[in-house]
N, C-alpha and C positions, 0 to 999 in steps of 0.2 A: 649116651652119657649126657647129662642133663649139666649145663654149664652152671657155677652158683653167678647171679646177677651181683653187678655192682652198684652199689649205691653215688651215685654224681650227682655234685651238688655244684648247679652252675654258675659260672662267674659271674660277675656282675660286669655290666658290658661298659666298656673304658671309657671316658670322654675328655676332651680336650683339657688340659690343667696345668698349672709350673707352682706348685706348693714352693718352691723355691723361692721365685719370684713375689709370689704373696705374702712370704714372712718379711724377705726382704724389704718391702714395698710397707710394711706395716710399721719396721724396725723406722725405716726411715720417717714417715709419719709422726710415728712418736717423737722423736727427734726435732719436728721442724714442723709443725702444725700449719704457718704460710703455706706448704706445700699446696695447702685447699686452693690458694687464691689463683693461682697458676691456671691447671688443670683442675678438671673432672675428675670423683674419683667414686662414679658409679658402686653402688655394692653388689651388684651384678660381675665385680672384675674378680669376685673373691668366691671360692668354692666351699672353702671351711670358713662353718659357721662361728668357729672360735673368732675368727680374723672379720669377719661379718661385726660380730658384736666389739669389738675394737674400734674397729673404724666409724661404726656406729657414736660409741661412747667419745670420737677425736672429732667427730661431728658437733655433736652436742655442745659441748665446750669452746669452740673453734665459732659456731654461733652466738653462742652467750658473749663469747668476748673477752671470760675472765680467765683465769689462773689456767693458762695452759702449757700441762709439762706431765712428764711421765705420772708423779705424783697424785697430777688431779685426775688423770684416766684411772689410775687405780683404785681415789677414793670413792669417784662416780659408779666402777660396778661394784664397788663394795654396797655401797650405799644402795643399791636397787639390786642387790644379791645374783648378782652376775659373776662376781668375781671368780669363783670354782665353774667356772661354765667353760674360762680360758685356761684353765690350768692353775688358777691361785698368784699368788703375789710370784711364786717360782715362775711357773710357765708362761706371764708376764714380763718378767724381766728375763728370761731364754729370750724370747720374740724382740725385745727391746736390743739386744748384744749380740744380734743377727749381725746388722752392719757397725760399722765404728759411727758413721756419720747418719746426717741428715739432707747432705749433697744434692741437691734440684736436680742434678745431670744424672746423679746414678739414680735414683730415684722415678725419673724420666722412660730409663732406658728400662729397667723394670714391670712400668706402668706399660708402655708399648706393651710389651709381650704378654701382658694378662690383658690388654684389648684385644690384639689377634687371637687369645684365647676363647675370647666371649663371644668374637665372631663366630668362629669356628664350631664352635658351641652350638650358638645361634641355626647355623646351616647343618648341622648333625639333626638338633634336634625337630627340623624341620622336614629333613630328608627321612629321619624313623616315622615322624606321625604318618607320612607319604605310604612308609612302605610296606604296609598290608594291599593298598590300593596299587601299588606299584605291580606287586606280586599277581593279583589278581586282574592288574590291564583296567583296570577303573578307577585310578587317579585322576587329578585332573589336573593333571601337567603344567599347564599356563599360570596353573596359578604358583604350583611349585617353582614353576620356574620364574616367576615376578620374584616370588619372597626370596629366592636366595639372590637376586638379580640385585633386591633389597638392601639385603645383608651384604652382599660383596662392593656395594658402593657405599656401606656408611664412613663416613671420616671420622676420626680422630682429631675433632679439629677444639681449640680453646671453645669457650662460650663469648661472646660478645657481648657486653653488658649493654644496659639501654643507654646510657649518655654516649657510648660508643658507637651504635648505630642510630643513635638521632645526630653524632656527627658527620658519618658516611654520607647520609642522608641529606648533609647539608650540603657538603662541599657538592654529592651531585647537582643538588638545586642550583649551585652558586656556578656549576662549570658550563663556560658560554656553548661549546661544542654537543650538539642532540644528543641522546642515547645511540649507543648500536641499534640498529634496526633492517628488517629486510622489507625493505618496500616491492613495490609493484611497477613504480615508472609511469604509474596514473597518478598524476599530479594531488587531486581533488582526494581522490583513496588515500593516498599516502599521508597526505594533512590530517585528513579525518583519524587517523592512526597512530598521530604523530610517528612518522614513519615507518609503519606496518609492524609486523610480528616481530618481538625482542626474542634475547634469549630465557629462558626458563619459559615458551609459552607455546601452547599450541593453538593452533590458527583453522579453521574448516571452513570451506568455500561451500555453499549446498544449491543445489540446482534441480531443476527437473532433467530428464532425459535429454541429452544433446544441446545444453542450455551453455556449457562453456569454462564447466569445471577445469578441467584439463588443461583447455589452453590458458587462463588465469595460471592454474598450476603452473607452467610450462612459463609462461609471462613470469612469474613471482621465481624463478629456478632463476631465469635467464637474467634478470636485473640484478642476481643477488652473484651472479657470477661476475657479471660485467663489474660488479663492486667488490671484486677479488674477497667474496666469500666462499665457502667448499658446500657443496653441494651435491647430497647425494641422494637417487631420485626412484622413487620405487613404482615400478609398473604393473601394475598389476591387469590393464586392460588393453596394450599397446608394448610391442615389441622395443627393444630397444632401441632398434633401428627407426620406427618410427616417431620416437620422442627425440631422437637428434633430430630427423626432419624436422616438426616442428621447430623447432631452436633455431635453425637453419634458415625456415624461412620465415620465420620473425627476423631473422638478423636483415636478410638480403632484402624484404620487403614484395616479395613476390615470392609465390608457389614453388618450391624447387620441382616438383613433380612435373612442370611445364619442360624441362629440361629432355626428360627421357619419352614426352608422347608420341607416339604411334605417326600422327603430325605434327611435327616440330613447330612452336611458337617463333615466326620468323623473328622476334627478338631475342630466340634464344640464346645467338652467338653474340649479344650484345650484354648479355645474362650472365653468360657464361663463365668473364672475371669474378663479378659480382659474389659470385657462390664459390669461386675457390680461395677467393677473399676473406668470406664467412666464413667457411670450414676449417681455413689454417687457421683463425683465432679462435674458435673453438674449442680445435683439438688442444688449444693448450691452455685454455682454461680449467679451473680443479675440478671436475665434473664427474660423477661415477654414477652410471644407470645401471639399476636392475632388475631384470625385466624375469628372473626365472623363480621368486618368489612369490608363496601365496597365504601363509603361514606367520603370522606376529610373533612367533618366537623365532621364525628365522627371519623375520625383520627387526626386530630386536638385536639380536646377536653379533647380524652384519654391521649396525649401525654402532656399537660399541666396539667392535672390533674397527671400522674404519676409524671412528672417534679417535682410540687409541694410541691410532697410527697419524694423526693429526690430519684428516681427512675428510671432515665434516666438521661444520658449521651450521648447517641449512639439512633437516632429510623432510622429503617428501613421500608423502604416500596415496597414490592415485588409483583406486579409491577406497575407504573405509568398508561399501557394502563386500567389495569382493575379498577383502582378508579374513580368515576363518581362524581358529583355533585348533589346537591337533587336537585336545583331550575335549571331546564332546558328550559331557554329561546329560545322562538321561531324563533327567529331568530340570534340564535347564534350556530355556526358551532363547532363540537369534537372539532376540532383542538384549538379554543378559551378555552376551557373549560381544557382540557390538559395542557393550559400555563399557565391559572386560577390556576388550583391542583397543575403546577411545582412551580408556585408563594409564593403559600401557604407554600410546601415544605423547602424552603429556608426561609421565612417569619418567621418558629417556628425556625429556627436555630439560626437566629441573635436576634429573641426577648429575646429566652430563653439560648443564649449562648449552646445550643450543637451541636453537628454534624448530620448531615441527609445522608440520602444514597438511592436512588430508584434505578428503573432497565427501561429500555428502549427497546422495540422490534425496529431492524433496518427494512428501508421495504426492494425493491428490490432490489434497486438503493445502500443498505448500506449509507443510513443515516437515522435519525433518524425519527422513524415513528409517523406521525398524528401531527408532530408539531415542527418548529425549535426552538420556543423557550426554547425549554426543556433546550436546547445546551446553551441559553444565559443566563437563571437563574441560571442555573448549575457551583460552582467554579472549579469541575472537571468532565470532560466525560471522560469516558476509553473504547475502543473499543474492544470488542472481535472475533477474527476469526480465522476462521480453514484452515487448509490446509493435505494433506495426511496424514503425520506424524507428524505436533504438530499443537496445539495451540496458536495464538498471541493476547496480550495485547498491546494495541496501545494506549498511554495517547494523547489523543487528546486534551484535555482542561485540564490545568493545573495553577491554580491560582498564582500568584506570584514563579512560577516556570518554569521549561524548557518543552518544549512539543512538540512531536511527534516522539518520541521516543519507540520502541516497544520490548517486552519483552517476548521473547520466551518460552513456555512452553507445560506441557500434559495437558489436562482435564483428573481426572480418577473418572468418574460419579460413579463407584459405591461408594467412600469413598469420593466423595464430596470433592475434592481438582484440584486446581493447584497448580501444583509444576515445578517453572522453570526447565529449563532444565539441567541447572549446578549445580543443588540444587536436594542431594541426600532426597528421603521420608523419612520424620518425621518417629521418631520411637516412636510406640505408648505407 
């Protein structure tokens, strides 16, 4: 027996909306045109085009300056043959007699809910273009997951006019106290930096092999602690256990590993305070190392989830070559993917207001390896190199600052410091 087929005519697939909200929100409009001067009122908040050309038309007028009132949105689409497009002079005044008022507060509250709309919107329609490539395992994930990363940190926030940020602007100039800044504890760096990396910026130290990345890193961690900043510290070459050492023995000013050798360093029991000195203030410094990360979107994710929890200030990432990307497109080159991850880098600084910091291998040539853009997302590079007898710091890239200026020092690997050269060692 031969079944008769039925004819299905498929839905059209839902998406985010409050038609509620959009009359109301137009109703009030009408009513109180100042609403413009307030807030934003995007035409992206509005899904029916009826309400699109309304708001359009409260625009218009609301610019001009002149006669704004219900009247003159009517005579305006009359006059450009719009008016049967919303319903006519009726379905104009329906929309008008939505709300009694023109209320800023209801009005307000309205506007919210058709921006979480457009968000929402926004991450649907980002997550469908995705998912053919989803379904088939050849999206390219990193970057889906920037855009909604995107989309889920845009604010709702007023616009700022210009005489209003050339005030902000001012009183900074005018306030005797530096900028926030996470320095280094190198006198000379720190100056040349007006006090190193701010927040919204990202910072790369680049070096050749074994040239001193790390423990800078590890130096730049340690000062910004000591400066009751939160700090959180991603390892990607060094256990976790090993970047407290270091920390450990920059603090104490000698090796801790002297402590546990085979032959004990007969000042070891004279050491011995010293380090559990260091360690108890340490521990209770806001510190979070992660050392089981290799992936930018799960450095990503931890770093706004600690963010959240009010647990960063400072994140660091030691080093840029060794982070990879999960979604590896076939026909996209390291070097893409490297300015991908430096992207991202920067991208959590300015969403979430902290400062970033990675590390760079130079190749042979001494510039920066597997990718110049490192150098371009970057507000600061600082070059490391060596010569017989000391070390130099070269600020190559220096944001709203002076640059190329370089600054003389030792590396002294076993206690994890540089220390310029006119700059007698911390006493620990």
């Amino acid at each position: 027996m031969t079944m008769a087929q039925e004819n299905i005519i498929p839905m059209a697939r839902a998406i985010p909306a409050s038609e509620t909200s959009e009359r109301s929100a137009i109703s009030c409009l009408l009513q109180n045109f100042n609403l413009l001067n307030a807030t934003t009122w995007p035409e992206e908040l509005f899904l029916n085009p009826r309400h699109r050309t309304i708001l359009s038309a409260i625009k218009e007028l609301h610019a001009e300056g002149t006669k704004t009132d219900f009247f003159a949105v009517q005579s305006l689409l009359e006059g450009a043959n719009l008016l049967d497009s919303v319903g006519g002079h009726h379905g104009l005044t329906d929309i008008l007699t939505v709300m009694p008022t023109g209320d800023p507060g209801i009005a307000e509250w309205h506007r919210k809910t058709l921006v979480d709309a457009a968000r929402y919107r926004r991450a649907l329609a980002t997550v469908r273009e995705a998912e053919e490539g989803l379904i088939r395992q050849e999206a390219d994930i990193a970057a889906l997951s920037l855009a909604l990363a995107e989309t889920a940190a845009l604010a709702d926030k007023p616009r700022a006019s210009t005489s209003e940020l050339i005030g902000k602007l001012t009183e900074e100039l005018e306030r005797r106290e530096p900028a926030e800044a996470f320095g280094t504890g190198i006198p000379a760096l720190d100056r040349a930096t007006t006090g190193g990396v701010k927040r919204g910026e990202l910072l790369t130290i680049a070096a050749p092999t074994s040239g001193g990345k790390s423990i800078l890193l590890a130096q730049l961690a340690l000062h910004s602690l000591l400066a009751g900043k939160r700090v959180v510290f991603f390892s990607l070459e060094m256990s976790a256990t090993q970047v407290i050492a270091r920390l450990l023995s920059s603090m104490c000013g000698f090796n801790i590993h002297a402590l546990r050798a085979s032959k004990p360093d007969p000042k070891a029991a004279h050491l011995l305070p010293q380090f559990i000195s260091a360690a108890t203030k340490l521990s209770k410094l806001p510190l979070q190392v992660e050392s089981g990360f290799t992936d930018i979107e799960s450095i990503d994710s931890s770093t706004r989830e600690l963010h959240a929890k009010g647990k960063c200030d400072l994140a660091i990432v030691d080093y840029i070559q060794l982070v990879h990307l999960r979604a590896l497109g076939a026909n996209e080159t390291r070097e893409q993917h490297v300015s991908e991850i430096t992207k991202r880098l920067k991208a959590l600084a300015l969403q979430l207001n902290i400062a970033t910091a990675t590390a760079s291998q130079l190749n042979d040539e001494g510039k920066l390896r597997e990718s110049r853009a490192i150098g371009h997302h970057s507000d600061h590079v600082w070059l490391i190199s060596h010569t017989d007898e000391s070390a130099w710091i070269a600020v190559e890239k220096n944001r709203d600052g002076e640059r190329g200026l370089s600054i003389p020092a030792t590396m002294r690997g076993a206690t994890s410091q540089f220390v310029e050269l006119t700059q007698k060692t911390p006493t620990p």
